[in-house]
SETOR-973677 format. One record per residue (C-alpha): residue number from 1; residue in three letters; z, x, y. Coordinates in pm, 1 decimal. Example, Ala and Ser with C-alpha at 12.3 -4.5 7.8 and 13.67 -1.06 7.14 Angstrom:
2
num	residuo	pz	px	py
1	ALA	780.0	1230.0	-450.0 .
2	SER	714.0	1367.0	-106.0 .
This chain:
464
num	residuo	pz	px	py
1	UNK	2001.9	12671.0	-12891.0 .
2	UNK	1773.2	12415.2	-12746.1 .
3	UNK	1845.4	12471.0	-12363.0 .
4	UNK	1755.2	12900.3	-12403.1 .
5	UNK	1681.5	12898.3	-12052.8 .
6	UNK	2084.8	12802.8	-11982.5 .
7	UNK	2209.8	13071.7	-12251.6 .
8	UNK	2415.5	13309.7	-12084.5 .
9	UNK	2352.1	13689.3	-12116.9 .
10	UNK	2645.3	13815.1	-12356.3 .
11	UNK	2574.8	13465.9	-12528.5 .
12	UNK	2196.8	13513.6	-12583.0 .
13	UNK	2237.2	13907.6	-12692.3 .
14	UNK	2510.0	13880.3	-12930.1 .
15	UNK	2295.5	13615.1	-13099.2 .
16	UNK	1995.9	13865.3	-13087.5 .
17	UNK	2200.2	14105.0	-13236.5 .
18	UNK	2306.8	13855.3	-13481.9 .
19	UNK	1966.2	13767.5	-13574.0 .
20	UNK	2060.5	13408.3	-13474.4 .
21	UNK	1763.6	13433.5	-13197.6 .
22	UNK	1438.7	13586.7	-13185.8 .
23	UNK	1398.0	13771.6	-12876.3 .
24	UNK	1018.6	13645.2	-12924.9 .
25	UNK	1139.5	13292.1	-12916.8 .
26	UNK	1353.3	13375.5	-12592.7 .
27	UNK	1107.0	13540.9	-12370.3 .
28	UNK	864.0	13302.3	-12492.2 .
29	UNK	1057.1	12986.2	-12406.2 .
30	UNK	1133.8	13148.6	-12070.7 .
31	UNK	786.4	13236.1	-11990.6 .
32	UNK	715.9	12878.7	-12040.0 .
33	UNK	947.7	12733.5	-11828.3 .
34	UNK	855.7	13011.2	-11570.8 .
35	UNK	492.8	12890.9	-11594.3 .
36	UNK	598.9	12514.0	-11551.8 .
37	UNK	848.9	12564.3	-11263.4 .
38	UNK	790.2	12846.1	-11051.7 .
39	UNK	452.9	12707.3	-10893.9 .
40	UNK	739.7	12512.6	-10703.0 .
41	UNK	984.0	12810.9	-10696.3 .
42	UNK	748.4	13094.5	-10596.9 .
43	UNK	993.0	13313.0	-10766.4 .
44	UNK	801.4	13562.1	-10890.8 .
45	UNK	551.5	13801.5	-10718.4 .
46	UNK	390.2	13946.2	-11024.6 .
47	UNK	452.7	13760.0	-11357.7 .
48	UNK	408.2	14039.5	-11637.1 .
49	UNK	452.7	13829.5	-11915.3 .
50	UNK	180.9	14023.6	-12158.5 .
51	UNK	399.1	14362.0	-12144.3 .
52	UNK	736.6	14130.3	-12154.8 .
53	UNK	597.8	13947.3	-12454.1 .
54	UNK	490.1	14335.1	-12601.1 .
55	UNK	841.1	14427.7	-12553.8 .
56	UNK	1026.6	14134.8	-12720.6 .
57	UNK	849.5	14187.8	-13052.5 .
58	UNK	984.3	14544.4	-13014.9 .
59	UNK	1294.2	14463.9	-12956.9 .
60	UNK	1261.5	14218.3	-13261.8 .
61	UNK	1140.1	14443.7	-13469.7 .
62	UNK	1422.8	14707.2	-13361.8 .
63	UNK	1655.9	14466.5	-13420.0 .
64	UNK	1563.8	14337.6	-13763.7 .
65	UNK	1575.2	14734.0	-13842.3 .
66	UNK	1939.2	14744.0	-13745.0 .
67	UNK	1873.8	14915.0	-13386.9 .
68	UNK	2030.4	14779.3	-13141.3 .
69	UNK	1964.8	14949.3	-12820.0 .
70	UNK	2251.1	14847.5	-12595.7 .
71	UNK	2449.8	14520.4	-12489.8 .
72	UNK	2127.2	14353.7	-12318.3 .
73	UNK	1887.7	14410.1	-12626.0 .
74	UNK	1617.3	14150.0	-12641.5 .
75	UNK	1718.9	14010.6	-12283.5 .
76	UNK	1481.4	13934.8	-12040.1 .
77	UNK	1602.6	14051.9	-11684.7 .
78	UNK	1371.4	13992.5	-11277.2 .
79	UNK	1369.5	14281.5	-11076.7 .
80	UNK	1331.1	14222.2	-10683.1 .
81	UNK	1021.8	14358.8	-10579.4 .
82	UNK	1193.9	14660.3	-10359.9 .
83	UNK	1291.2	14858.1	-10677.0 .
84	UNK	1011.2	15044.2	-10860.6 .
85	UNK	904.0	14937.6	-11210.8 .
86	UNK	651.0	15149.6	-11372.6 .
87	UNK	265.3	15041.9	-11375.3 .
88	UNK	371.8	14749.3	-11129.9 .
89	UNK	335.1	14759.4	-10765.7 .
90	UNK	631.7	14779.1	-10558.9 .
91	UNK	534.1	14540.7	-10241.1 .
92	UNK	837.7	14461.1	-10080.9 .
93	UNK	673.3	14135.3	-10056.4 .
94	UNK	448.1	14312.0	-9766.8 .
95	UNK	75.6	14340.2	-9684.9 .
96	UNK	161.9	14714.9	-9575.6 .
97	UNK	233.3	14791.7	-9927.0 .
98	UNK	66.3	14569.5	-10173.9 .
99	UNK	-125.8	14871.5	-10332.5 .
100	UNK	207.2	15074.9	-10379.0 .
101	UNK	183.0	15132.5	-10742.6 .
102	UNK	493.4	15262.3	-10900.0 .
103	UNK	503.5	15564.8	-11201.8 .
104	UNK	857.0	15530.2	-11244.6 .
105	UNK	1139.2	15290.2	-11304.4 .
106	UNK	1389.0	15248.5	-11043.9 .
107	UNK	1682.7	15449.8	-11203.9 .
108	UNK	1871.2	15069.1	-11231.3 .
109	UNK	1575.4	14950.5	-11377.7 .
110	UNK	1588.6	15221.7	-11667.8 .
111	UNK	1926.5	15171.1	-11692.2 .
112	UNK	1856.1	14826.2	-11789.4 .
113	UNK	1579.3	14880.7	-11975.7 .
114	UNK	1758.0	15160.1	-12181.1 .
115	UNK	2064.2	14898.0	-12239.9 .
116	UNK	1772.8	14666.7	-12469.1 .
117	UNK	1686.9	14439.4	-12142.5 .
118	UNK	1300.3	14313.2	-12121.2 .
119	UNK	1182.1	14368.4	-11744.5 .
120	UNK	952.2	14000.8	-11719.0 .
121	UNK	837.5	14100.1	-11378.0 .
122	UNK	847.6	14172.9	-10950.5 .
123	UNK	1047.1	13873.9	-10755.3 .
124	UNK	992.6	13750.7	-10434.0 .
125	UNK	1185.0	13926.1	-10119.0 .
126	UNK	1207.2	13852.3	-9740.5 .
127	UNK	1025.8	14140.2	-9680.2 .
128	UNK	1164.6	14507.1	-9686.0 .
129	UNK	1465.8	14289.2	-9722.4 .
130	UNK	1534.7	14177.6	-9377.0 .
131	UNK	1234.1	13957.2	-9261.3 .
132	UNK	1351.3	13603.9	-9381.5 .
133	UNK	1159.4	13344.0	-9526.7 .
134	UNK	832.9	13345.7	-9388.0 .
135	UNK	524.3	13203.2	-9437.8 .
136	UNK	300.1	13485.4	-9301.1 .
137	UNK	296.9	13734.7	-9575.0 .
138	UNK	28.5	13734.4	-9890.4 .
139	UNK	319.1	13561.9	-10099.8 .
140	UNK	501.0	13232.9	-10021.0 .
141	UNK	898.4	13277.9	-9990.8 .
142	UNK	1093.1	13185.8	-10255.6 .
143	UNK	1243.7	12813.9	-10271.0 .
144	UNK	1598.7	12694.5	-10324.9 .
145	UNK	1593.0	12496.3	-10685.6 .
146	UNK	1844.1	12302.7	-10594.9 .
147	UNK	1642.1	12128.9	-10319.0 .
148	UNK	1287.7	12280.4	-10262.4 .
149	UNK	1275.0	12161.0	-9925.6 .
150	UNK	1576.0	12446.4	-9880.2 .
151	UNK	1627.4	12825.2	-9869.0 .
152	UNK	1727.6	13026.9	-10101.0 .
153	UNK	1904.6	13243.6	-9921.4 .
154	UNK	1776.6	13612.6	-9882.4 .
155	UNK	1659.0	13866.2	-9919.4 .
156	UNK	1696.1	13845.5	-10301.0 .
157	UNK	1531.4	13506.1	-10254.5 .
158	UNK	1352.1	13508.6	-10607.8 .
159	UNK	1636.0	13707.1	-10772.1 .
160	UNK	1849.3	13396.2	-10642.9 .
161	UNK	1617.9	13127.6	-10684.7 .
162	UNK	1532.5	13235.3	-11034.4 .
163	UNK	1865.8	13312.5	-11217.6 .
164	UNK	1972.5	12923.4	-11050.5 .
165	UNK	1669.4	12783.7	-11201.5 .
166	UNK	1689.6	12933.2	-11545.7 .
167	UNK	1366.3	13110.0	-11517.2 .
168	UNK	1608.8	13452.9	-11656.7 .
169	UNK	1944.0	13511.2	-11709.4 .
170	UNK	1980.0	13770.9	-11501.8 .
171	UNK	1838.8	13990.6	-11204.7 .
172	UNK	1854.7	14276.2	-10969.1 .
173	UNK	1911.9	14236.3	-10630.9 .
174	UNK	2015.3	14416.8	-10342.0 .
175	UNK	2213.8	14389.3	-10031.9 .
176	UNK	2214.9	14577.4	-9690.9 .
177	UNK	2383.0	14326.3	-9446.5 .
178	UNK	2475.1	14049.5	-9769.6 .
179	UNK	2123.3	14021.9	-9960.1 .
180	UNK	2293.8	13972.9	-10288.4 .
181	UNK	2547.0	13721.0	-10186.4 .
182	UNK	2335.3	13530.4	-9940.0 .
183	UNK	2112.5	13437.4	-10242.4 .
184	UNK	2374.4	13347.3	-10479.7 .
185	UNK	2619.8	13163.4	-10216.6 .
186	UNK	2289.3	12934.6	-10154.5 .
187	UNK	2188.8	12908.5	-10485.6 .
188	UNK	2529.6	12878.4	-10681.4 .
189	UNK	2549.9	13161.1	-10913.4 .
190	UNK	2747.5	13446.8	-10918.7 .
191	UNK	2643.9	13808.5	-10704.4 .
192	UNK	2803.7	14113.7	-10661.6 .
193	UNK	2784.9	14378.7	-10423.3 .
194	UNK	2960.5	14656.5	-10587.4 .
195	UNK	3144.6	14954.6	-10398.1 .
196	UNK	2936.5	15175.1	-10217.7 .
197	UNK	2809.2	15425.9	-10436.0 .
198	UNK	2873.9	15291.0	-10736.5 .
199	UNK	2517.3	15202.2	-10890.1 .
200	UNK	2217.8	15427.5	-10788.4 .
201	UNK	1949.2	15299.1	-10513.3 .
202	UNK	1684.2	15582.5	-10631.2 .
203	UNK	1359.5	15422.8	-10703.0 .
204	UNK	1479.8	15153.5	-10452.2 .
205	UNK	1279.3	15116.8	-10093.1 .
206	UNK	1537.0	15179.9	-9814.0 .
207	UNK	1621.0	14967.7	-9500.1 .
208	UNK	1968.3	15126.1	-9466.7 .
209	UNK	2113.3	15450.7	-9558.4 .
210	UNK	2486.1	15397.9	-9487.2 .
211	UNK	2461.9	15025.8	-9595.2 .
212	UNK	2235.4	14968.4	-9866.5 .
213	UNK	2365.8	14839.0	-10244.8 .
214	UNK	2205.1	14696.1	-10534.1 .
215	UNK	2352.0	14430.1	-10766.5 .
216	UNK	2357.3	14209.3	-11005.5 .
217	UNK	2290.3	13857.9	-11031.1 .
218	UNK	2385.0	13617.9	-11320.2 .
219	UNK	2515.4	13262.8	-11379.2 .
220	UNK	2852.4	13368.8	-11485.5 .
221	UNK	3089.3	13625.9	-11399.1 .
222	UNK	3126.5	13789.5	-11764.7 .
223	UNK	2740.8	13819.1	-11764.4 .
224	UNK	2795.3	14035.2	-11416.4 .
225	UNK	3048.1	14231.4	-11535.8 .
226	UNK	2816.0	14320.9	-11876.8 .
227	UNK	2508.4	14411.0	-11620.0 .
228	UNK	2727.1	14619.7	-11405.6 .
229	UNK	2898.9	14782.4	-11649.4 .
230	UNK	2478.0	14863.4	-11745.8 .
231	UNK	2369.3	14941.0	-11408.5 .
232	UNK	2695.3	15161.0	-11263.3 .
233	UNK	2711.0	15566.4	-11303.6 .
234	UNK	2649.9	15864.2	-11083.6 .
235	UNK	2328.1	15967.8	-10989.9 .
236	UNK	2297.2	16327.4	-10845.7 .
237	UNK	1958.8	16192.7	-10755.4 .
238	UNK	2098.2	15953.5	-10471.4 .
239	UNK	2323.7	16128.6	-10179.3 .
240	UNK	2491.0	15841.9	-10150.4 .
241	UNK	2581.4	15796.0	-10537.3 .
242	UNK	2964.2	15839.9	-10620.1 .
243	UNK	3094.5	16072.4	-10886.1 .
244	UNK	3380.6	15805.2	-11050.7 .
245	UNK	3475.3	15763.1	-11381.2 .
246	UNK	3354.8	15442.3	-11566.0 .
247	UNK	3508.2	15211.7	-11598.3 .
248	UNK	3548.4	14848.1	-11835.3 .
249	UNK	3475.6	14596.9	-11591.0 .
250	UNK	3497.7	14295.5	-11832.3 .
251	UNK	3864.1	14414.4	-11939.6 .
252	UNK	4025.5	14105.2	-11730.7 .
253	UNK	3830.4	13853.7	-11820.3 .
254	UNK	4060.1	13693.7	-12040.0 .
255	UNK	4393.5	13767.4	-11866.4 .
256	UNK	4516.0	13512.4	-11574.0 .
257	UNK	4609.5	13596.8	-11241.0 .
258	UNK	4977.3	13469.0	-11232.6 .
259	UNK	5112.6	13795.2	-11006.4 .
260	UNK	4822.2	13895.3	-10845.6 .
261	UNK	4772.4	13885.0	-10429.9 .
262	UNK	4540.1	13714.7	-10314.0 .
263	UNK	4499.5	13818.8	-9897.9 .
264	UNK	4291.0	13507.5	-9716.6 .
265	UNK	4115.0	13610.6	-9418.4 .
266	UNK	4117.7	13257.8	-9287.5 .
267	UNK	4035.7	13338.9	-8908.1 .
268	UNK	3667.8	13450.6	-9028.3 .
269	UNK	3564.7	13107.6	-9108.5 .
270	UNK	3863.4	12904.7	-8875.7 .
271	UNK	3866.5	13110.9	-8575.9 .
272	UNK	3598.2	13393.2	-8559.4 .
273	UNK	3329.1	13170.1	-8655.2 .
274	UNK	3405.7	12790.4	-8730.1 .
275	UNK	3245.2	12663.6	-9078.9 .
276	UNK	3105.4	12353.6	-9185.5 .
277	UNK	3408.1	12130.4	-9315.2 .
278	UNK	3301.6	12062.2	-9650.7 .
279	UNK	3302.1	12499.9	-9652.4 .
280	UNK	3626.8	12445.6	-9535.7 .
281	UNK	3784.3	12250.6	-9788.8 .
282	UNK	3640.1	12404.8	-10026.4 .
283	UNK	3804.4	12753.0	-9984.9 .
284	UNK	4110.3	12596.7	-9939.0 .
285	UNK	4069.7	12436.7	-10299.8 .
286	UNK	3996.6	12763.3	-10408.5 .
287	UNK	4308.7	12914.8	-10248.8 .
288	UNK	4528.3	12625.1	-10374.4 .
289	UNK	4376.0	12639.1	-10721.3 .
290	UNK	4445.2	13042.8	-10765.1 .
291	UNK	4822.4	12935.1	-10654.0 .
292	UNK	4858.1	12684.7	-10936.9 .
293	UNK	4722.1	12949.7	-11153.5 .
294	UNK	4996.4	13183.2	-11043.0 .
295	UNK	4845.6	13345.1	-10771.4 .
296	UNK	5017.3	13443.8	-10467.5 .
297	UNK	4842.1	13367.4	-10163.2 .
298	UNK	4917.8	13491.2	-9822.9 .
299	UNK	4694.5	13508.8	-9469.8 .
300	UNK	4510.7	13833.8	-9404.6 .
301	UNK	4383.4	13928.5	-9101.4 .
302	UNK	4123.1	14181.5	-9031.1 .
303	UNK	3860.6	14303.3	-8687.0 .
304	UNK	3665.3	14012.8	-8581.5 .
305	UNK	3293.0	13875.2	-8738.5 .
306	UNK	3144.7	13947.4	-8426.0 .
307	UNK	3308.4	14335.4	-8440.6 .
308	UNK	3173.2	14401.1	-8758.3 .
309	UNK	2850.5	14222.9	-8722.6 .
310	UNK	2785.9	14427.6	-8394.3 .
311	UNK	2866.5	14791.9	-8587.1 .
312	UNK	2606.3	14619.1	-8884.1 .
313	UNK	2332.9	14538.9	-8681.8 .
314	UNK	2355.7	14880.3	-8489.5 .
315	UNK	2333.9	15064.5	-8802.6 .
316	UNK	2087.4	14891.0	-8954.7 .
317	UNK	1859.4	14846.4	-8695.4 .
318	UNK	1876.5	15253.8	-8622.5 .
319	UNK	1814.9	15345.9	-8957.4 .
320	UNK	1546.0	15078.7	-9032.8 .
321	UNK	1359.5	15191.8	-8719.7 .
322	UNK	1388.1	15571.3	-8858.7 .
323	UNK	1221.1	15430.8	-9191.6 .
324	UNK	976.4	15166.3	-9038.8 .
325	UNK	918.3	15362.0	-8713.0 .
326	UNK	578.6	15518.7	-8832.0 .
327	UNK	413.6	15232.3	-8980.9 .
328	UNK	540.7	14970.9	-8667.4 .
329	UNK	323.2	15219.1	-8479.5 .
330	UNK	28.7	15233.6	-8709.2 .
331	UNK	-4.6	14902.8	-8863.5 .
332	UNK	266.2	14657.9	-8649.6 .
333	UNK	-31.4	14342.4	-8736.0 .
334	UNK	-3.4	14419.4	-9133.0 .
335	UNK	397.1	14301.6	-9064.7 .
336	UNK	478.1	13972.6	-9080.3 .
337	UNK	635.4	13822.4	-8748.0 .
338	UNK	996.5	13792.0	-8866.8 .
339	UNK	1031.3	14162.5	-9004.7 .
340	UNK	850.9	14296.3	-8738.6 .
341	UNK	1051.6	14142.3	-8445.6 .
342	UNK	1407.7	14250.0	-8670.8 .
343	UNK	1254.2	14588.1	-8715.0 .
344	UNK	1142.3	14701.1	-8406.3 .
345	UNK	1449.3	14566.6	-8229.6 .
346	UNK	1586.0	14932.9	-8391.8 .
347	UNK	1373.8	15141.1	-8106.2 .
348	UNK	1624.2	15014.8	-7874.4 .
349	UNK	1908.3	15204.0	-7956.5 .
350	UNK	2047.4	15505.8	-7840.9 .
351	UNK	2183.0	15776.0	-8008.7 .
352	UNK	2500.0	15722.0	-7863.4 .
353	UNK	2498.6	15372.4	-7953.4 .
354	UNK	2471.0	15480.0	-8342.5 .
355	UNK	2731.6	15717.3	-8313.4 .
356	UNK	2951.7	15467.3	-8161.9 .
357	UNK	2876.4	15266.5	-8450.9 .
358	UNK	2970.3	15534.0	-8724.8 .
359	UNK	3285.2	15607.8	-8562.5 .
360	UNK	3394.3	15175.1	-8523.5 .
361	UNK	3291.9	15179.2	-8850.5 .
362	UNK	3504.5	15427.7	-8984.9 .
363	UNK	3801.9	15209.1	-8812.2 .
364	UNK	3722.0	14907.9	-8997.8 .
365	UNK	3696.0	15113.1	-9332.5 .
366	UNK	4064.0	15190.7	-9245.0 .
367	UNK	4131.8	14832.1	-9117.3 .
368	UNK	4051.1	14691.7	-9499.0 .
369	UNK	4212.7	14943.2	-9686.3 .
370	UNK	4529.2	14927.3	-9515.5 .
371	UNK	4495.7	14483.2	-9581.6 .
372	UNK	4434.8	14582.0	-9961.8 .
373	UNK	4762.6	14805.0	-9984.7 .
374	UNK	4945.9	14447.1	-9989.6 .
375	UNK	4688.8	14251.0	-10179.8 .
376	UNK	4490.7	14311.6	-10464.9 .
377	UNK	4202.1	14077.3	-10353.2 .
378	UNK	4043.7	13889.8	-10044.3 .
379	UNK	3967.3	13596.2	-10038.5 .
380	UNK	3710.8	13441.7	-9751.8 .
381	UNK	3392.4	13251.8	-9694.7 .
382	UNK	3063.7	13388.6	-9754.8 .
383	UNK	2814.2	13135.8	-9613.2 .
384	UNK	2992.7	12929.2	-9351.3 .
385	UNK	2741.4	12658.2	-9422.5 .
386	UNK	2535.9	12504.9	-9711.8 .
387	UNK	2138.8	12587.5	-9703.2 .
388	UNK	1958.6	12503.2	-9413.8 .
389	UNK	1591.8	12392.2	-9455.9 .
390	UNK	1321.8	12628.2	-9484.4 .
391	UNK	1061.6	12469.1	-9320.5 .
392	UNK	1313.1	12469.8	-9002.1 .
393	UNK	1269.1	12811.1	-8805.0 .
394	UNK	1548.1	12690.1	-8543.2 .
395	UNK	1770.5	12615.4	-8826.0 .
396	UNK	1697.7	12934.1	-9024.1 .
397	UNK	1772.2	13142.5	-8739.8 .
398	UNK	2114.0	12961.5	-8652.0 .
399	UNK	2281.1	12975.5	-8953.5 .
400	UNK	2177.8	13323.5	-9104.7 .
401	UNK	2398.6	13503.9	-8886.5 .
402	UNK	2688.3	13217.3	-8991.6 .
403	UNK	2839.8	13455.9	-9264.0 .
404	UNK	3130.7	13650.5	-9334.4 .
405	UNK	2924.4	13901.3	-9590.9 .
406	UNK	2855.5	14207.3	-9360.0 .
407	UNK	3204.5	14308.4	-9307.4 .
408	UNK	3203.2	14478.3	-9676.4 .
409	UNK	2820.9	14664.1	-9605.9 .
410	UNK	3016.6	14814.2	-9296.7 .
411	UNK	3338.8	14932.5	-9544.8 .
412	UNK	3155.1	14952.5	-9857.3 .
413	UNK	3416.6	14771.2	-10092.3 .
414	UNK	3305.4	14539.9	-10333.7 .
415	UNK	3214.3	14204.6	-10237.8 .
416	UNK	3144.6	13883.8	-10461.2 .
417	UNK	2998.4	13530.8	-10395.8 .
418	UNK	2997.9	13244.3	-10645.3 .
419	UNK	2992.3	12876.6	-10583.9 .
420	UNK	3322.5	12677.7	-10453.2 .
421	UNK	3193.7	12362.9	-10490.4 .
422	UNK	2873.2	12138.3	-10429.3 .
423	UNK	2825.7	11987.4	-10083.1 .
424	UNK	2793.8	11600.8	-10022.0 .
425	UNK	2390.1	11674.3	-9968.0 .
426	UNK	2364.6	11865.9	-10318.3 .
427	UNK	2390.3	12200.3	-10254.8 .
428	UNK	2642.8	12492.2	-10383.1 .
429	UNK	2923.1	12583.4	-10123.4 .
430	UNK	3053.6	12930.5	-10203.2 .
431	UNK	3363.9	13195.3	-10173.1 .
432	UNK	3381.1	13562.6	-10189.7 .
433	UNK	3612.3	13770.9	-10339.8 .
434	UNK	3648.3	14138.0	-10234.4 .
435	UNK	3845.1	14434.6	-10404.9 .
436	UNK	3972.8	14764.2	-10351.9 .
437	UNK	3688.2	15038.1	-10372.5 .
438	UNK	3580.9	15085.4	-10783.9 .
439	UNK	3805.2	14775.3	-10855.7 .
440	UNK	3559.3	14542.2	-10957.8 .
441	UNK	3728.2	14450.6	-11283.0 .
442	UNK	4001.6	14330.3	-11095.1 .
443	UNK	3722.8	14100.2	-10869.5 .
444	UNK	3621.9	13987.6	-11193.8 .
445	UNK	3931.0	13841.2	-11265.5 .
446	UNK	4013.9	13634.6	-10981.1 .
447	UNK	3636.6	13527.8	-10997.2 .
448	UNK	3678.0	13448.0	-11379.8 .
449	UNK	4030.8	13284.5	-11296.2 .
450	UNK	3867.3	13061.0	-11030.5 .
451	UNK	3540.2	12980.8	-11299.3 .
452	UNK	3737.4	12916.8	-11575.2 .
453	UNK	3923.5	12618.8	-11352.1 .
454	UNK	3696.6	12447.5	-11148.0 .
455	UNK	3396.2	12532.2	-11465.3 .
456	UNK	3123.8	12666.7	-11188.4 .
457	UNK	2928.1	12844.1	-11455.3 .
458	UNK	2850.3	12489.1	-11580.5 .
459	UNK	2715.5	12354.0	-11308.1 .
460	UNK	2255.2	12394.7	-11294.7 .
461	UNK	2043.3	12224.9	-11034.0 .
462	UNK	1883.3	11937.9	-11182.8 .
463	UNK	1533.6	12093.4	-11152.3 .
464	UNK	1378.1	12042.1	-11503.7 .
């Protein structure tokens, strides 16, 4: 147990439980390597390492009593700093609300907090989620650990940027047009966007209504299916929270995939929107490798990028203008330039324009579901290039939009992004994998399959 900051999750609490580790000893060597590293990270917003330490020695004690809250007991967990936590400020990483104390935990958050997990603090966020990495806020953005010169991806830049760098084992993030997947295609861990639905967004700040998820973040795909299975439930609290049963997402873990269909929607990253070549050849290694493992693989084709990013973007902009609306007015200097120019691009749209939107949208639902009656999973890019610089506007703004992750906030199905490989430069190359609607034990499975050959969940940055 000397590298604690590369224990896994299920690893780290099943020792806990075992009374193998000291959740003391954990949070402690974490907070340490927090303290070193993140000066360079910028991870965190607000550290709260007193009330994490406060909470490991009750957890230790709890546990040396035999009480064992829940599978993430002793477990230190970041939250991204758009979900409440109580007695911390919820920011958003934004001037406009950097006195926003919270008096509740998000309803995820007190999920994971009732499951055993310590909450070690607020993480850094483009801010309200859709700004970008910008250097105009009262917090730095968040920094890629694989190469600090390089973005993390967004807008769960710290939840990202902090699992990669062993900082925590896990974290919340959420994602509106890909703000889960973004972070962990760029940083190489594993992030899933569940169904819509599926895991409640009270206690979460809103840029979306009809688009807006939050999900977990880990370095291995068993460690995501033990947070969702935390995190997931119906909320009467939420209008958009669905009443399904639960369900054992870990349950495939161990099986292979010899049978399964496997639909790849090549023309997104061939066709609709060409992708690096080392991208490339790395999905098609992906594709071949599920194939040897018994896989069948056959081409998928679904509406265009462009289609669905067009219905996104309407959405999103409309209902981020009917949340932001008010404040643009009365404070549009307390913005930052990036989130204000994204935001206020929303008073442009008519009603008829958002309407439009719903109904395409409702089309492409349709569109997936009928290409997931023949396969059990997709299979397509997620970022169709490696991280750009950060310190490059030009190149930040050219290759955010170079994605295939929006599609699945337009349908809702679940969506997941791991690393495919490591470019020639250094950095992680992802996939996604996306199931049927409450079928994310299935996803797990082709993502485990996949792991479990090509050994992603063993692969760190070298940052020390």
């Amino acid at each position: 147990m000397s590298d604690l900051h590369w224990m896994t999750v299920a690893a780290a609490a099943k020792a806990i439980a075992a009374r193998e580790l000291s959740p003391v000893e954990l949070t402690a060597a974490l907070l340490a390597r927090i303290e070193r590293l993140d000066p360079r990270l910028n991870t965190f917003i607000r550290l709260d390492g007193e009330a994490a330490m406060a909470a490991a020695r009750t957890a230790e004690a709890e546990a040396a009593a035999g009480h064992i809250r829940g599978p993430l007991h002793g477990v230190p967990v970041g939250i991204k700093d758009i979900m409440d936590v109580a007695g911390l400020p919820t920011t958003c990483h934004s001037k406009i609300l950097a006195d926003n104390l919270a008096t509740s935990d998000a309803v995820c958050v007190a999920k994971l907090r009732g499951a055993g997990a310590i909450v070690l603090g607020k993480l850094s966020t483009h801010e309200f989620a859709i700004g970008g990495p910008s250097f105009d806020l009262p917090w730095p953005p968040a920094r890629n650990p694989w190469n600090t010169d390089h973005h993390p991806g967004g807008s769960s830049s710290g939840s990202g940027s902090g699992v990669a760098a062993g900082l925590f084992p896990m974290a919340l993030g959420s994602d509106t047009g890909g703000s889960v997947r973004n972070p962990a295609s760029c940083c190489g861990i594993v992030g899933l966007k569940p169904t819509y639905g599926l895991v409640s967004r009270r206690g979460v700040f809103p840029l979306s209504f009809t688009l807006d998820h939050v999900g977990p973040m880990t370095r291995t795909v068993a460690d995501n299916a033990l947070m969702l299975e935390v995190i997931a439930g119906h909320d009467p609290g939420d209008p958009g929270s669905a009443a399904t049963p639960r369900h054992h997402y870990a349950g495939g873990l161990d099986r292979d995939v010899r049978g399964l269909r496997v639909g790849f929607v090549q023309h997104f990253h061939e066709v609709d929107m060409p992708a690096d070549p080392e991208v490339t050849a790395a999905l098609e290694h992906v594709a071949r490798t599920l194939q040897l493992e018994g896989a069948e693989v056959r081409d998928v084709h679904l509406p265009t990028l462009g289609e669905f990013a067009a219905v996104n973007r309407v959405i999103l902009q409309s209902e981020a203008w009917a949340i932001h609306g008010p404040l643009l007015r009365d404070r549009p200097g307390d913005y930052g330039q990036l989130a204000r120019r994204r935001l206020m691009a929303g008073a442009f749209f008519a009603a008829g324009d958002y309407v439009q939107a719903q109904r395409r949208r409702l089309e492409m639902i349709a569109a997936v579901e009928e290409a997931l009656r023949d396969v059990d999973v997709l299979l397509c890019a997620s970022s169709m290039d490696p991280a750009c610089r950060i310190d490059s506007p030009a190149d930040v703004e050219r290759t955010y939009p170079r994605q295939a992750r929006t599609p699945f906030n337009v349908t809702g199905h679940p969506a997941l992004a791991m690393m495919a490989g490591v470019s020639v430069g250094g950095l992680p190359l992802s996939v996604q994998f996306v199931g049927r609607n409450f079928a994310e034990a299935t996803l797990f499975q082709v993502a485990r399959a996949w792991e479990r050959a090509a050994g992603t969940d063993k692969k760190h940055p070298a940052i020390v």
